[in-house]
C-alpha positions as CSV (number, residue, x, y, z in Angstrom):
1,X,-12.5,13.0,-15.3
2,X,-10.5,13.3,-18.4
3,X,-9.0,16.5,-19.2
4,X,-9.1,16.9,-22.8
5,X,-12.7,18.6,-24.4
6,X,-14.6,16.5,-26.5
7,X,-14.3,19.2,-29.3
8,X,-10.5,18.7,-29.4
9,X,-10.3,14.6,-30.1
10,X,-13.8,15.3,-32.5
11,X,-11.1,17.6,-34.7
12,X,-9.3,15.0,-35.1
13,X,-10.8,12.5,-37.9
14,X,-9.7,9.3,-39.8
15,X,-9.4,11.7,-42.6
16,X,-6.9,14.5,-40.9
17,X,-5.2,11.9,-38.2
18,X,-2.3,10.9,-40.0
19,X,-1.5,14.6,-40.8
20,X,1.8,16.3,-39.3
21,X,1.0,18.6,-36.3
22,X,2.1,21.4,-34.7
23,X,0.9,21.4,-31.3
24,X,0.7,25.2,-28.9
25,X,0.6,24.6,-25.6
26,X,0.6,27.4,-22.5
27,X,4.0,28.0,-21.2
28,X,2.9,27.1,-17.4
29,X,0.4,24.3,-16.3
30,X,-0.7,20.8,-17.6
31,X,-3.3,21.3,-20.3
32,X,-3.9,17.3,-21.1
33,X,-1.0,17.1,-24.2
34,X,0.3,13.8,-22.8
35,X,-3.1,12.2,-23.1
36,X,-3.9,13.9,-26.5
37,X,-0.6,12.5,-28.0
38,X,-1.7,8.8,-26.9
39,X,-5.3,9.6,-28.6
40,X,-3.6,10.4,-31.4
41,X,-1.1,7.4,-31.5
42,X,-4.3,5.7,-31.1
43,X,-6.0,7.2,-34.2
44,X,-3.1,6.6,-36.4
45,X,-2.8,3.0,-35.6
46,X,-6.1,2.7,-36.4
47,X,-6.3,4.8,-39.7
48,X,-3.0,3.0,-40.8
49,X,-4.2,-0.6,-39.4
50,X,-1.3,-1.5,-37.3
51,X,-1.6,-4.0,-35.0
52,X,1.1,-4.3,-32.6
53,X,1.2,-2.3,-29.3
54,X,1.2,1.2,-29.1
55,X,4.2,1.2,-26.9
56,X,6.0,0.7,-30.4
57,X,4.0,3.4,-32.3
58,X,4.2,6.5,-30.2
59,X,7.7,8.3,-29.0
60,X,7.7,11.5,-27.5
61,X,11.1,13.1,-27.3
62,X,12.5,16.9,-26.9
63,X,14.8,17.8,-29.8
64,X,18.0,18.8,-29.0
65,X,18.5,22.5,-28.9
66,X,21.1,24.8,-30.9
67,X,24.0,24.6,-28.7
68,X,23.9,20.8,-28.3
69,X,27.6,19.8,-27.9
70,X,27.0,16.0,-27.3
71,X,29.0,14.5,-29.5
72,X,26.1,12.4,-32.5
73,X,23.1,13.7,-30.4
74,X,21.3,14.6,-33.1
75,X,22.2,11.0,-35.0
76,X,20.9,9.5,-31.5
77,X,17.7,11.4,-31.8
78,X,16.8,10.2,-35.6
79,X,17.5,6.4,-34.4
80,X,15.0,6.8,-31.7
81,X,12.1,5.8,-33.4
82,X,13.4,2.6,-34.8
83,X,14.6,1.9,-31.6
84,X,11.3,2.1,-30.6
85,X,10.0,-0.5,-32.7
86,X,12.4,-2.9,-32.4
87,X,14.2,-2.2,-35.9
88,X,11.1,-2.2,-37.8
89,X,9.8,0.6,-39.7
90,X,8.2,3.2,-37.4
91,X,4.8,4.0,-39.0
92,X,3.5,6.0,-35.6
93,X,3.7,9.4,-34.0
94,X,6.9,10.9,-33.5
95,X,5.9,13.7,-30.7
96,X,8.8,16.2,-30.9
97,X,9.5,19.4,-28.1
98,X,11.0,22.2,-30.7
99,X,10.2,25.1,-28.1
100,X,13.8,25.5,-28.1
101,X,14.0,26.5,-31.6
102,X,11.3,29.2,-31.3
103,X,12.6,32.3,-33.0
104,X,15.4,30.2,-34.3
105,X,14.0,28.3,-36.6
106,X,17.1,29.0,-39.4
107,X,19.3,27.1,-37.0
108,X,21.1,23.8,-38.7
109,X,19.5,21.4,-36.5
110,X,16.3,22.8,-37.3
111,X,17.1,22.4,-40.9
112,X,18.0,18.9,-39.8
113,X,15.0,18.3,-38.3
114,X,12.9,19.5,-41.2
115,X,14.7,17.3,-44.2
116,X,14.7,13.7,-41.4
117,X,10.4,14.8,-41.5
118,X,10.8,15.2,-45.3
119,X,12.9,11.5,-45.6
120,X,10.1,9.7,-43.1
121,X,7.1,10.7,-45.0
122,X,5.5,7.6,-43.4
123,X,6.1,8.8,-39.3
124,X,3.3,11.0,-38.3
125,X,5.2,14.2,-37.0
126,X,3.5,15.8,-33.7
127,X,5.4,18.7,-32.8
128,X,5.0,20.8,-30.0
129,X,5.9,24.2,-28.9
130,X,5.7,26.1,-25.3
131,X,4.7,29.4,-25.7
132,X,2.5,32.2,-25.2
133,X,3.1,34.0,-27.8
134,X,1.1,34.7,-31.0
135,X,3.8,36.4,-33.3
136,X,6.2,32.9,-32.1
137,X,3.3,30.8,-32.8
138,X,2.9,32.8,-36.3
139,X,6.3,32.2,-37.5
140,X,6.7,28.9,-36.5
141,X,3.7,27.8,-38.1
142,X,3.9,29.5,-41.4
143,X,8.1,28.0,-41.5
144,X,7.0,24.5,-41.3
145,X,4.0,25.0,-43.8
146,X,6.6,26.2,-46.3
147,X,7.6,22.7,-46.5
148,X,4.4,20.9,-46.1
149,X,0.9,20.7,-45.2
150,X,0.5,20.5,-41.0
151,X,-2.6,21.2,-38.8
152,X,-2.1,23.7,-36.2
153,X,-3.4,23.2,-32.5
154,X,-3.8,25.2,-29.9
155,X,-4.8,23.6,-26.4
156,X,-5.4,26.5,-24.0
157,X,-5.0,26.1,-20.2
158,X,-8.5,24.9,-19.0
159,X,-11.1,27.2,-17.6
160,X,-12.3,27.6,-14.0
161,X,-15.2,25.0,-14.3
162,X,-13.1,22.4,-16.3
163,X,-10.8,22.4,-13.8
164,X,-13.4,22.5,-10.8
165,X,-15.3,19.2,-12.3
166,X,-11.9,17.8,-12.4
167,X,-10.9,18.9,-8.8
168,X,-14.4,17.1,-7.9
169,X,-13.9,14.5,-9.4
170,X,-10.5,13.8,-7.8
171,X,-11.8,13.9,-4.5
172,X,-14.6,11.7,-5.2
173,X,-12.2,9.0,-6.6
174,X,-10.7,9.3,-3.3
175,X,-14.1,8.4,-1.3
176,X,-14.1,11.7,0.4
177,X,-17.2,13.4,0.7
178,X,-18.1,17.0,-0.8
179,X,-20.5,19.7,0.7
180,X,-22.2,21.2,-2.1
181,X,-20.4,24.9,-0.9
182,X,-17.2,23.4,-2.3
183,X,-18.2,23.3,-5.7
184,X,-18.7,27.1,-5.8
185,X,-15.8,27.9,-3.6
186,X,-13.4,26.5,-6.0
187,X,-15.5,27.6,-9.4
188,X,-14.8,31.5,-7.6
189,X,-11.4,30.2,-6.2
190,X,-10.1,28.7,-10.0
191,X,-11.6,31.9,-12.2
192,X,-8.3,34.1,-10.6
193,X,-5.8,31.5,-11.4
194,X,-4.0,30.7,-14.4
195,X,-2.9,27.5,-14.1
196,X,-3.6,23.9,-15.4
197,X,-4.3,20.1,-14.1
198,X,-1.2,19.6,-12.1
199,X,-2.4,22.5,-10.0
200,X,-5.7,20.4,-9.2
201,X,-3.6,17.2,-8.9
202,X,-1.4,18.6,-6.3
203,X,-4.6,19.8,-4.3
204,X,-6.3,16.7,-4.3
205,X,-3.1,14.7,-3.0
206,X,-2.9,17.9,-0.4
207,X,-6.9,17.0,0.5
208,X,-6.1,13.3,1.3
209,X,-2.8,13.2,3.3
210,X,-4.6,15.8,5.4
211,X,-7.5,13.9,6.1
212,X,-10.2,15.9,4.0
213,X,-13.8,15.5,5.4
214,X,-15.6,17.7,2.6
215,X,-16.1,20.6,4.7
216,X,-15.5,24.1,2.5
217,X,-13.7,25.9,5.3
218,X,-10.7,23.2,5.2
219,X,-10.7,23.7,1.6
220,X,-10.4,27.2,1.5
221,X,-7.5,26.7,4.1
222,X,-5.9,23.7,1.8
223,X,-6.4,26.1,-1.2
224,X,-4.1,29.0,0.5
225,X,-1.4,26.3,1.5
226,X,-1.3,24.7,-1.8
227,X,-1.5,28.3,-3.4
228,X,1.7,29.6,-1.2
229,X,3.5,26.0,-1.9
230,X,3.4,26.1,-5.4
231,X,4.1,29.5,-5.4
232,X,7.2,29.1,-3.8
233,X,8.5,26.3,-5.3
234,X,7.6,26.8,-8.8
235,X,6.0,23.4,-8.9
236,X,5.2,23.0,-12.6
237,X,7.7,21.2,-14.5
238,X,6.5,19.7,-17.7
239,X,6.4,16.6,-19.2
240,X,8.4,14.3,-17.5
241,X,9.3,12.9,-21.2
């Protein structure tokens, strides 16, 4: 099942796809951004009619942050797209982490940041932000629209029956068998969690290395392992960009 709502990739047009972006996304679970950055890369190599593989049209990077000491870091970072496409021009989506500028967005490398978008006006600019926040996600929008026009996104963690089809349908691509009590157990069992697809990922790989028969007392037991697991280890840990 894919994890991105119809709704979401129907916002996104030939008319609006080659638009800058900034992207919100919840500051703890996987919500999908990783396949709504390839649709995108997608959609602008299709409204720009480029024709070699998107392996050279989409990057995805996380800018370095205000105390950088690396020695040319941030002159590394602005060659990385035409690295990407083998010294040609880079014409796709540059996806960008600035969470670390949240609240600091008067910062020079910010500032950096902004005039390398203003100099590239042919990269399409996907930035995205980690946050919970409405006043962060405020500022930070109405910062880079002082400069130019950008589309703001939200993609929210996904709600208890998103992430039960997607639990389902997990198992079933696994060839395990579900009683129909599951479904409702885990619909009850999702609405008092706040988390997002990695959650379900890790409880489907939990299902079938202990041999899952579809049976909703096991689940409830493989919920309340996986539940303590990730608890205790803090599993989530972004993209692994």
């Amino acid at each position: 099942m894919k994890k991105l709502k119809k709704e979401l990739l129907n916002e996104l047009t030939p008319q609006n796809c080659c638009m800058n972006e900034l992207v919100v996304l919840p500051k703890n679970g996987d919500v999908g951004f990783e396949e709504y950055f390839h649709y995108k890369t997608r959609e602008v190599m299709r409204a720009k009619k480029i024709f070699s593989k998107p392996k050279y049209n989409g990057l995805m990077l996380s800018y370095p942050g205000p105390d950088a000491k690396e020695p040319l870091v941030f002159e590394r970072f602005f060659e990385s797209p035409s690295v990407v496409a083998c010294n040609h021009n880079f014409e796709g989506c540059f996806a960008i982490d600035i969470s670390s500028y949240i609240g600091k967005t008067g910062e020079a490398g910010f500032e950096k940041l902004i005039a390398y978008m203003h100099d590239n006006p042919d990269m399409v600019f996907q930035l995205f932000m980690y946050s919970d926040n409405k006043i962060e996600v405020k500022q930070m929008y109405e910062y880079l629209a002082r400069y130019d026009e950008i589309r703001l996104v939200n993609i929210p963690l996904p709600d208890a029956e998103m992430l039960t089809d997607y639990t389902l349908s997990g198992i079933r691509d696994l060839s395990l068998p579900v009683k129909g009590e599951v479904e409702k157990y885990l619909k009850n069992y999702f609405e008092e969690k706040y988390i997002g697809y990695d959650y379900a990922d890790f409880l489907v790989r939990y299902l079938k290395n202990n041999g899952y028969a579809g049976e909703v007392a096991p689940m409830k037991e493989a919920a309340n392992k996986v539940d303590m697991i990730w608890n205790k280890k803090g599993m989530y840990l972004g993209l692994g960009y």
